[in-house]
C-alpha positions, 0 to 999 in steps of 0.5 A: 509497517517498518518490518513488513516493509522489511521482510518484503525487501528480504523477500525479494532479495532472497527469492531472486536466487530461489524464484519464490514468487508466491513468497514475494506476492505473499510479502506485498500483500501484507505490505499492502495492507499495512499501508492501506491501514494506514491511510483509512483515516485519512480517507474516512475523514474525506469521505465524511466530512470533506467533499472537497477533499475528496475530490480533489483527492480523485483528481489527483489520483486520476491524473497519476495514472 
């Protein structure tokens, strides 16, 4: 995740000269996955074994918006 974090960082410092979106958006999708990859475990353990966490989890999420 550390270099896809990277290149993301790159890709935008380069891309401000160029304006190659589709390079940025390309970067944070990937960055975005390797993120969410991160975190499936965390929230498959909610999902199965902890309702309460779960919940709170949403709540908590819900209220960042």
């Amino acid at each position: 995740m550390d270099c896809l974090q990277k290149h993301f960082e790159l890709a935008r410092a380069d891309s401000e000269e160029s304006k190659n979106q589709k390079l940025i958006d390309r970067a944070r999708v990937n960055l975005g996955i390797a993120q969410a990859n991160t975190m499936i475990e965390n929230y498959k353990y909610l999902v199965l074994n902890d309702l309460n966490g779960l919940l709170d989890w949403k709540i908590r999420r819900q209220m960042k918006r």
